[in-house]
C-alpha positions in Angstrom: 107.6 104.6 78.3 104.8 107.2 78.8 105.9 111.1 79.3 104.5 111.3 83.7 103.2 114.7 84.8 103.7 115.2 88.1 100.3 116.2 89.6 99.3 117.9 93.1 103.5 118.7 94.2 103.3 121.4 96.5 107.5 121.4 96.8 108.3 121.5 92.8 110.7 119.1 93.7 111.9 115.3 92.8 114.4 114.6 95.6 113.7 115.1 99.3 115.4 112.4 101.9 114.3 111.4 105.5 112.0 109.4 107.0 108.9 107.6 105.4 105.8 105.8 108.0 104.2 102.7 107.6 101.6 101.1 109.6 99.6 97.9 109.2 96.6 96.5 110.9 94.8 92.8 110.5 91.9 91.2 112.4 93.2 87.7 111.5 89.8 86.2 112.7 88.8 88.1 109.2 86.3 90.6 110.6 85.8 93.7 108.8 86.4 97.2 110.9 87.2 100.8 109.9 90.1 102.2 108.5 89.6 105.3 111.8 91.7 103.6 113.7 94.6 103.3 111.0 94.3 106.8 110.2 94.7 108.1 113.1 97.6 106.2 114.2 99.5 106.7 110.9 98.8 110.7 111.5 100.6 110.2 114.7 103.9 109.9 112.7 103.2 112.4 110.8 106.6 114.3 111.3 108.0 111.5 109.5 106.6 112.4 105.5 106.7 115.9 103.9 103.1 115.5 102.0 104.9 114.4 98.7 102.8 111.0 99.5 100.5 108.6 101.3 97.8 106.0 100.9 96.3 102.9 102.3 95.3 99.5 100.9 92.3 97.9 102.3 91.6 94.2 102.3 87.7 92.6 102.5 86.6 96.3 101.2 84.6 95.2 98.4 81.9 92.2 99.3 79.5 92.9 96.8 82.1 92.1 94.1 84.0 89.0 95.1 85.1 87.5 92.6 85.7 90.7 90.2 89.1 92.3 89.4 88.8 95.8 91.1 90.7 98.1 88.9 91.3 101.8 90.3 92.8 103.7 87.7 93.9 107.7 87.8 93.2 109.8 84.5 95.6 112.8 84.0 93.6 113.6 80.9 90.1 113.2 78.7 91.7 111.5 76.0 93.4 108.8 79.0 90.1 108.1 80.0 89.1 107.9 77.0 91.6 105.2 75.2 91.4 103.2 79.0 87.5 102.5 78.9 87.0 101.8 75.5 90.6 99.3 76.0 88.8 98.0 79.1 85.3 97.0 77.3 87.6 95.4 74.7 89.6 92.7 77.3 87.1 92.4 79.9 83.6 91.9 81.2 82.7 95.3 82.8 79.8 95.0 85.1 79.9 98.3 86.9 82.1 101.3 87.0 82.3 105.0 88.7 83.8 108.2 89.8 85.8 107.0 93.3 83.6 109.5 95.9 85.6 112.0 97.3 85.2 115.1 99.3 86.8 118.5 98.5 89.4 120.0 101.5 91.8 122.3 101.0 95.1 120.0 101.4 94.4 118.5 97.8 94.9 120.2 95.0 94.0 119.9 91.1 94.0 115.6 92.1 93.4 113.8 88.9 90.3 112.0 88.0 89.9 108.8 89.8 87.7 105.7 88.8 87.1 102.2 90.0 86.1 99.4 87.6 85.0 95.7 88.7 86.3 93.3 85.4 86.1 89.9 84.9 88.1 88.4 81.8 85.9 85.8 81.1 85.8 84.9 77.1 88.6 86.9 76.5 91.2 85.2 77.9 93.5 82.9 75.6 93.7 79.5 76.6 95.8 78.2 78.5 96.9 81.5 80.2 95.6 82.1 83.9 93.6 84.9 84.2 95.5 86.3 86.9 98.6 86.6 84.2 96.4 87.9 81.7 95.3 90.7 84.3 99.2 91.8 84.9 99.3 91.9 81.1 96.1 93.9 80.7 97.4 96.4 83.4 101.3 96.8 82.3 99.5 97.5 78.8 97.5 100.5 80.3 100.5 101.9 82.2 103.1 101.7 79.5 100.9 102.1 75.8 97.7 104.2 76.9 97.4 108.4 77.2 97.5 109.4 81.0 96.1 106.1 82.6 97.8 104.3 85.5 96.4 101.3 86.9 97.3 101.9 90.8 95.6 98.8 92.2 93.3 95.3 90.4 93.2 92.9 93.0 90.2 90.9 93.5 87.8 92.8 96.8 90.4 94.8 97.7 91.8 98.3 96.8 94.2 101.1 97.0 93.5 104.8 97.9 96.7 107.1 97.3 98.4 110.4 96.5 100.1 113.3 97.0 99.4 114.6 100.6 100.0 113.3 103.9 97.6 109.9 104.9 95.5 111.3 106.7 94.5 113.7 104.2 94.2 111.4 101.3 92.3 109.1 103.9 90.1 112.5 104.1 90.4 113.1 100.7 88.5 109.5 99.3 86.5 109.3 102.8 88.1 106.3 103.8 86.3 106.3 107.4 83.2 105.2 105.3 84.9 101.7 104.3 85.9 98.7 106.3 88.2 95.7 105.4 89.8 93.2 107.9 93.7 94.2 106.7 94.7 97.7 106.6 98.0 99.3 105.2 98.8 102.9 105.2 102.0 104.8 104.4 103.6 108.3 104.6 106.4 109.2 102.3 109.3 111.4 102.3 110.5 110.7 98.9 114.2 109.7 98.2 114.9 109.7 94.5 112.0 109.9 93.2 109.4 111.9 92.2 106.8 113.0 94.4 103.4 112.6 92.5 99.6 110.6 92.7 101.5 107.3 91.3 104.2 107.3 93.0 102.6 107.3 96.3 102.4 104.2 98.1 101.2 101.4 98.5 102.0 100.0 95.4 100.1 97.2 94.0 99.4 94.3 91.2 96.6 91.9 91.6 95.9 91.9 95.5 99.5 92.3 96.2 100.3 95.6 98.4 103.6 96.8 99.1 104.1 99.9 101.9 107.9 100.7 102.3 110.6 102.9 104.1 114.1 102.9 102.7 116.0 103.0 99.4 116.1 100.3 97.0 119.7 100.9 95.5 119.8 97.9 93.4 116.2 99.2 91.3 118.6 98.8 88.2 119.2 95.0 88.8 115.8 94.4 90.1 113.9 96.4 87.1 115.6 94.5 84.5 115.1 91.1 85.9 111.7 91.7 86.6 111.2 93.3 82.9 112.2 89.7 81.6 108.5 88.4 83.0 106.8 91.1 81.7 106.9 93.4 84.4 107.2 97.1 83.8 107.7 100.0 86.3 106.3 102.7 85.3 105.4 104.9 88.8 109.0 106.3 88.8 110.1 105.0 92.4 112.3 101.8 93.8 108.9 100.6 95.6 107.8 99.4 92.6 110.1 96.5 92.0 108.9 94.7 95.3 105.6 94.4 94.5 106.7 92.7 91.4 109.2 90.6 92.9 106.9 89.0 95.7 104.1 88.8 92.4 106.5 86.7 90.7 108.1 84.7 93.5 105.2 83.7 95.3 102.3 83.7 92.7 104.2 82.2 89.8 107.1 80.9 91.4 105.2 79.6 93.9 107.5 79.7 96.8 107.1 80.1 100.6 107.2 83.0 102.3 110.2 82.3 104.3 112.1 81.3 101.0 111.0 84.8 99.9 112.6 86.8 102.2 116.3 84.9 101.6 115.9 85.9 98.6 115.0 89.9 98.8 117.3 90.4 102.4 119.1 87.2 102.7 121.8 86.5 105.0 125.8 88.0 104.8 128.0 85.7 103.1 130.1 85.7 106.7 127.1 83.7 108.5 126.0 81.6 105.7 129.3 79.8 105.9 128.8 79.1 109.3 125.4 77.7 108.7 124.5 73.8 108.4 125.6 72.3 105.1 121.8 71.7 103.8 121.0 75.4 104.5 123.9 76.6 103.0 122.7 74.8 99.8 119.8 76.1 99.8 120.7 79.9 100.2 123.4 79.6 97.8 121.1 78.2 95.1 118.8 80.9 95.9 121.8 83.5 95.4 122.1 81.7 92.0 119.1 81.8 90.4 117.4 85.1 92.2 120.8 87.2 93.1 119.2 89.5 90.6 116.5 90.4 93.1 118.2 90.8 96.3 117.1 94.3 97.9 120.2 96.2 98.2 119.7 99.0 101.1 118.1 99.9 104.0 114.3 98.8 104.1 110.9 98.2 106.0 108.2 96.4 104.0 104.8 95.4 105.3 103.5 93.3 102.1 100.1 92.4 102.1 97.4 89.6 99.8 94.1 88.3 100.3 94.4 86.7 103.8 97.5 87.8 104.7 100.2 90.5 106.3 103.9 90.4 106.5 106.3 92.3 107.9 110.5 92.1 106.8 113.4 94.6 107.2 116.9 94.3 105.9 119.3 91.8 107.9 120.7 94.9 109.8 117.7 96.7 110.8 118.5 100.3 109.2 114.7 101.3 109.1 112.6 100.7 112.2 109.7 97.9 112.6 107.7 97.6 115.7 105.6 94.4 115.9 102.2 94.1 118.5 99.5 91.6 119.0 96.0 91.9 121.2 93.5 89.4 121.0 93.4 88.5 117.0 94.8 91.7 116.3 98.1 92.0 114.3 100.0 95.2 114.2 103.2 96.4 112.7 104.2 99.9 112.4 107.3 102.1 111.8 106.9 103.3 115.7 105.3 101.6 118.6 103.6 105.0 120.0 101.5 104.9 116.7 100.1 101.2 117.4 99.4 102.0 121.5 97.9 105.1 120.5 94.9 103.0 119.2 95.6 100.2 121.3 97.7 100.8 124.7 96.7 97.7 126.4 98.6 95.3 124.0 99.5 91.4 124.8 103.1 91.8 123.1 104.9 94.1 121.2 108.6 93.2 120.2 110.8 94.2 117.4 111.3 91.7 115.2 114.7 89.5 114.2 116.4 91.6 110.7 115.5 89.8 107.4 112.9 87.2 109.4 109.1 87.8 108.6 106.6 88.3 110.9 103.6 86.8 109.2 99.8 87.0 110.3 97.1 85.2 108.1 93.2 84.2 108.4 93.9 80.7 108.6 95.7 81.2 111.9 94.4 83.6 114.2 96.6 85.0 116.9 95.0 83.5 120.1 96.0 79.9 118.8 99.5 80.9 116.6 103.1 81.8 117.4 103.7 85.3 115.1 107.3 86.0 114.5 110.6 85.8 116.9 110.4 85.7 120.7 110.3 89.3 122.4 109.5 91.5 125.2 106.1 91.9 126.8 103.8 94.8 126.0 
């Protein structure tokens, strides 16, 4: 495992517990708007990170290269960047790279070097391998083998901006109000047990998969060394990680339902699957069986995203907040409902969500004609 220097931490310190924000935004009709709007309404819980971390993910953000993996990679030194480019020209079909533009202000400090690279694998992938495994391969080689590279985000026209500050300043920081997706994620951390540094910000990321989260993963251990068995590696020093592997594997190569997914990560208590009809006790018992290992022990709020889609799941008992709202085609879900009124007070609904049931928005169903998540209260 590669020696992480901790870049940009203004506190000098690894452990620092409270809150954590996340917001999410999605035009599920699939048009494309700015990320102002997200910004602004994740700087509106502001109090709720310390500047260790923040980021966004932004879905639909890169149209002129469809079909290319976007890889955003951060360079702590020459010789990272270096080893990574000339690794990169080796496994992939590079048709353009550059510097990620960003503007100077004062809140960032010594950031390392960050580029973007659209890839396609082309001839070099072995047969009978899909190219999407032979991209997680490609990227858990850079993060674990290569100088002071970390690949941060490699989905297909999508992409991650993200670390150390609050969100609105790294929003700032990689002018983020000059881009526009249809699906935004942002997040403000307040680390737990981890370090705060430019990797271990969130959202964290493989392929187009996003992960934004508040809470504490206390069964990392478990969850790090199923995953490892399928090639997984977590190398960004913070329980976040594992989720974005775990949905990777269950729904990509596992290829299981949504729904299915989140028994798995925050399934139900023993007490009330035994009260439960005999075919669905089956089912989540199996599911204990053969995926027990990735069961997310401890208080959490996710908002995972992909190409097309946006869900939002907590832990069965609710111990970190989610606030769900819908206007028109719009899909919101946030750790605070002021944050989503704030940039849109006239709302058609806004409820809080059922514990370990996700709320699910997606392109193929826009709001005016679906039913997203449990029954609530009026906006």
């Amino acid at each position: 495992m590669k020696d992480i220097k901790l870049v940009n931490n203004p506190y000098g310190d690894s452990k620092v517990i409270d809150a954590c924000s996340i917001f999410g935004a999605m035009d599920t009709s699939g048009k494309r708007f700015s990320g102002v709007g997200v910004i602004k309404a994740i700087a509106n819980m502001h109090l709720r990170g310390n500047g260790l971390g923040g980021g966004l993910a932004v879905y639909g953000l890169y149209p002129e290269y469809p079909e290319h993996y976007a890889f955003h990679i951060m360079y702590l030194s020459d010789q990272g960047k270096c080893e990574t480019e000339a690794f990169l020209k080796d496994k992939f079909d590079v048709a353009f790279d550059e510097t990620v533009p960003t503007r100077p202000i004062p809140a960032i400090v010594n950031p390392p070097l960050v580029r973007r690279y659209f890839l396609k694998v082309g001839k070099h992938n072995p047969e009978g391998q899909s190219e999407d495994d032979y991209v997680v391969e490609r990227v858990m080689d850079i993060n674990t083998k290569l100088c002071d590279s970390f690949v941060f985000s490699s989905g297909k026209n999508m992409g991650v901006f993200k670390g150390v500050g609050y969100p609105e300043e790294i929003g700032e920081y990689f002018r983020l109000e000059e881009y526009e997706g249809y699906l935004w994620t942002a997040h403000g951390r307040f680390p737990t047990n981890t370090p705060g540094w430019w990797g271990g910000a969130h959202p964290f990321s493989i392929l187009d998969w996003t992960v934004v989260h508040n809470g504490e993963i206390s069964s990392y251990g478990i969850n790090k060394r199923y995953l490892e068995q399928f090639g997984y590696h977590c190398t960004m020093q913070t329980d976040t990680e594992v989720i974005a592997y775990a949905v990777d594997l269950l729904v990509r190569r596992h290829h299981l339902p949504i729904d299915v997914v989140a028994d798995i990560l925050a399934p139900p208590f023993w007490s009330e699957i035994q009260r439960l009809p005999a075919e669905r006790q089956i089912l989540l018992r199996t599911l204990r069986q053969v995926y027990g290992s990735l069961l997310l022990n401890g208080p959490f709020t996710v908002i995972i995203a992909h190409q097309g889609e946006m869900i939002g799941l907590t832990d069965r008992i609710r111990l970190r907040p989610l606030t769900v709202g819908t206007k028109d085609n719009m899909l919101y879900l946030s750790s605070e409902e002021s944050a989503i009124r704030l940039i849109c007070p006239d709302l058609d609904r806004a409820w809080i969500p059922v514990g370990g049931e996700p709320v699910v928005g997606n392109l193929a169903h826009p709001l005016m004609s679906q039913k997203v998540g449990a029954a609530g209260r009026t906006g």
